[in-house]
C-alpha positions as CSV (number, residue, x, y, z in Angstrom):
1,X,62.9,-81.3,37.9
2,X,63.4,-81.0,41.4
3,X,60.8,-80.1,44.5
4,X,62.8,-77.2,44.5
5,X,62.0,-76.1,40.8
6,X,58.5,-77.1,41.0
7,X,57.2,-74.7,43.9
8,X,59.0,-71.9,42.0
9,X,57.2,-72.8,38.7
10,X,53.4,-74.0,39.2
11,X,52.4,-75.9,36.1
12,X,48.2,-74.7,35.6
13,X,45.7,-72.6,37.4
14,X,45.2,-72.8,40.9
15,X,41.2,-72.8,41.2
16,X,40.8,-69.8,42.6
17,X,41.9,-68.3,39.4
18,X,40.0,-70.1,37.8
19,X,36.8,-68.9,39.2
20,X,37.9,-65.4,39.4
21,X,37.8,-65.6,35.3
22,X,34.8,-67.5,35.0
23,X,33.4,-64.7,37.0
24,X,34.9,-61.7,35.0
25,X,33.4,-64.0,32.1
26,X,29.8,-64.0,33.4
27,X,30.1,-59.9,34.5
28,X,30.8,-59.5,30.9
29,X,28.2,-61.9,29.2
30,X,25.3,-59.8,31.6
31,X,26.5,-56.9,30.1
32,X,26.7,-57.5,26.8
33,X,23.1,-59.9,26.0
34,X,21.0,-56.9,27.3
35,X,23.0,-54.5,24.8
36,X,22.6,-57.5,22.1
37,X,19.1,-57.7,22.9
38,X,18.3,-53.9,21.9
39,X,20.6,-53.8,18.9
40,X,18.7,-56.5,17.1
41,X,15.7,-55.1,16.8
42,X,16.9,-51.7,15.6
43,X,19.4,-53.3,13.1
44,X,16.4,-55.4,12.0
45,X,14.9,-51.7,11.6
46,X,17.1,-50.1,9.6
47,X,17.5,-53.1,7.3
48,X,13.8,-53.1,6.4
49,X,14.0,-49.4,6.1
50,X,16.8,-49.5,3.4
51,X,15.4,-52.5,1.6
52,X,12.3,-50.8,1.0
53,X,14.2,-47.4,-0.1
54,X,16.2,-50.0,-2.6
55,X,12.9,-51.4,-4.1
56,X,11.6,-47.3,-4.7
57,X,15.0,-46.6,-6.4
58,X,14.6,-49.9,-8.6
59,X,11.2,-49.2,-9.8
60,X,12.0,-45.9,-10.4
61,X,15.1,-46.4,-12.4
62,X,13.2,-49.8,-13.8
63,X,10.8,-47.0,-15.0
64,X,13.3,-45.2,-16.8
65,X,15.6,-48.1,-18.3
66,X,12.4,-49.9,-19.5
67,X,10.5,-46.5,-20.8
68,X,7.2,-47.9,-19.2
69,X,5.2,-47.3,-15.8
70,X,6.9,-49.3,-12.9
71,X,4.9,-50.0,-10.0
72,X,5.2,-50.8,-5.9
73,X,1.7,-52.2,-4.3
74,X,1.7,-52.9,-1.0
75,X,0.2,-55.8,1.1
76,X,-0.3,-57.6,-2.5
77,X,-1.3,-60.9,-2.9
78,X,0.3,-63.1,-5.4
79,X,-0.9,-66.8,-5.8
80,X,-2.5,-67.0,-2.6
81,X,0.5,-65.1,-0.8
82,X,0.1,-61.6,0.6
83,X,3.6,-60.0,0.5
84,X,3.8,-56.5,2.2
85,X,5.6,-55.4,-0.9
86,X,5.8,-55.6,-4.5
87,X,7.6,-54.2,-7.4
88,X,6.4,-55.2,-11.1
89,X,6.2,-53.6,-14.2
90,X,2.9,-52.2,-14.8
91,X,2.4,-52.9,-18.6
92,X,-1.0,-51.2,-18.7
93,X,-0.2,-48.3,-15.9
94,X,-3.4,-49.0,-13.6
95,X,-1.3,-49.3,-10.9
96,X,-2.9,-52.7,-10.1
97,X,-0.6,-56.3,-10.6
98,X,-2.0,-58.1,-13.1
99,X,-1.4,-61.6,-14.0
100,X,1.5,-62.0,-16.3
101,X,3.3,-58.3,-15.7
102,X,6.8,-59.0,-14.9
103,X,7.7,-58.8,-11.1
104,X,11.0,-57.4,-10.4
105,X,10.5,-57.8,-6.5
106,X,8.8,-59.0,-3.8
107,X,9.4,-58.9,0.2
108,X,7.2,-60.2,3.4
109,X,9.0,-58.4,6.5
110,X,8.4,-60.0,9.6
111,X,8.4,-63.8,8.4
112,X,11.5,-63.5,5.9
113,X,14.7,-60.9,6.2
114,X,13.7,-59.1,9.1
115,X,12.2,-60.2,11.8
116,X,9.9,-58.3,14.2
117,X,9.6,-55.1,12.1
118,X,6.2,-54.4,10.1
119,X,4.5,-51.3,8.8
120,X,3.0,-48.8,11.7
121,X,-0.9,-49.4,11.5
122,X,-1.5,-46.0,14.1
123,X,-0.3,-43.8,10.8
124,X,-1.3,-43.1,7.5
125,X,-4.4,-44.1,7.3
126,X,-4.0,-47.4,9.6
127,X,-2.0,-49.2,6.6
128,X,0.9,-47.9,8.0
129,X,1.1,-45.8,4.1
130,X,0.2,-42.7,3.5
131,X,-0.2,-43.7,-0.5
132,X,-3.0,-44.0,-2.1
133,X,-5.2,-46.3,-3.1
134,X,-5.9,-48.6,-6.6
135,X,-8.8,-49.8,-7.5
136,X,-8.3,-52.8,-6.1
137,X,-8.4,-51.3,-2.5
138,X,-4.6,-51.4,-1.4
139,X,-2.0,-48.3,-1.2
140,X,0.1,-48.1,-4.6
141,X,2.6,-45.5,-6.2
142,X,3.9,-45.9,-9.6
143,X,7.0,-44.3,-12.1
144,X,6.1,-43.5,-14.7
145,X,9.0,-43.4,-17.7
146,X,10.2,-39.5,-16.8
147,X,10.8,-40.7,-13.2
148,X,8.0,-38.9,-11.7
149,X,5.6,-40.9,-9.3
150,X,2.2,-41.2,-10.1
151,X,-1.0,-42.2,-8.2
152,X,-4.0,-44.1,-9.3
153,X,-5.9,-40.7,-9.6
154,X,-3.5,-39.8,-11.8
155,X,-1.8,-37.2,-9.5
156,X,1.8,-37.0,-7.7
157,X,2.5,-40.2,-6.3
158,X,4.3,-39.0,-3.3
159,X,3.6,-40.7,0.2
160,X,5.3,-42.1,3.2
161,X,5.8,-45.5,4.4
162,X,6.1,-45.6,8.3
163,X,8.3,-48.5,10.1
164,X,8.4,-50.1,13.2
165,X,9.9,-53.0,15.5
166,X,8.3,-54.9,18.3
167,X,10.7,-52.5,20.7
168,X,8.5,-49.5,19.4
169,X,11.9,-47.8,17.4
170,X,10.5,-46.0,14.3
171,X,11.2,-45.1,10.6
172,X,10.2,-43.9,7.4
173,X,10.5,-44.0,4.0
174,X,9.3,-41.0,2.4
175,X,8.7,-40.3,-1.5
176,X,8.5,-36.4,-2.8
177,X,6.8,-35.5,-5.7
178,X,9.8,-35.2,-7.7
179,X,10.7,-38.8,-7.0
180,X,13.5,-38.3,-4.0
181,X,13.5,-40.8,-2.2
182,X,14.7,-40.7,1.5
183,X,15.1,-43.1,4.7
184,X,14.4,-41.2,8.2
């Protein structure tokens, strides 16, 4: 190659054009962590919102395949563990886990899947639940075999579970007393 053919055809990046990329590069990265930043937390939302929506349609249907009360406590502990949900089959229908009844599911929220999200303590009844409560003091809602949900008193089981993330984004599980089940 000549001198001639090398001025008309510059092998690499002058560095001017280089730093105009590295700075289209770093306009795009401020842009895009700040939008990162606030999709996290409601993905993390929405996740914990449909998980626990999963765990009432599995006891529920649990109920019904197994022809025997199916039961969701919340902040349980198990073993020396507090989980802030549990599903089990509730052998004697008290509505309370007892040692030995099968557990078909258990979740802790914001130490495990999903980060940042817990239930809302400034609604229903500052558990964040709106269920009420065994005897053993914590909110519970059972199936019973028909797929209606009961409470300890032995009345409709309906409540509402309220969400939230650290960013203060909101959600809720609700239960009817017909056993729908629904996300908002």
């Amino acid at each position: 190659m000549t001198w001639r053919n090398a001025r008309q055809f510059p092998g690499g990046f002058s560095l001017l054009e280089v730093f105009v990329a590295l700075i289209f590069l770093a306009v795009m990265a401020a842009i895009a962590v700040p939008a990162l930043s606030n999709w996290i937390p409601s993905y993390y939302l929405k996740g914990a919102a449909q998980d626990l929506f999963q765990c009432f349609q599995m006891a529920k249907a649990s109920a019904i395949g197994k022809g025997c009360n199916c039961t969701i406590t919340f902040y349980q502990s198990i073993a020396g563990r507090s989980y802030d949900y549990v599903v089990f089959v509730d052998t004697n229908g008290n509505l309370e886990y007892d040692s030995g009844e099968q557990i078909l599911f258990k979740r802790v929220l914001a130490g495990g899947q999903f980060p940042g999200i817990s239930f809302d303590k400034s609604r229903g009844h500052g558990t964040g639940l709106s269920f009420h409560k065994n005897d053993d003091g914590i909110p519970a809602v059972s199936f019973k075999p028909s797929g209606i949900p009961v409470s300890n008193t032995g009345g409709m089981g309906m409540g509402t579970a309220f969400l939230v993330n650290q960013r203060d984004g909101r959600a809720k599980v609700v239960l009817s007393p017909a056993g729908n089940i629904r996300v908002e």
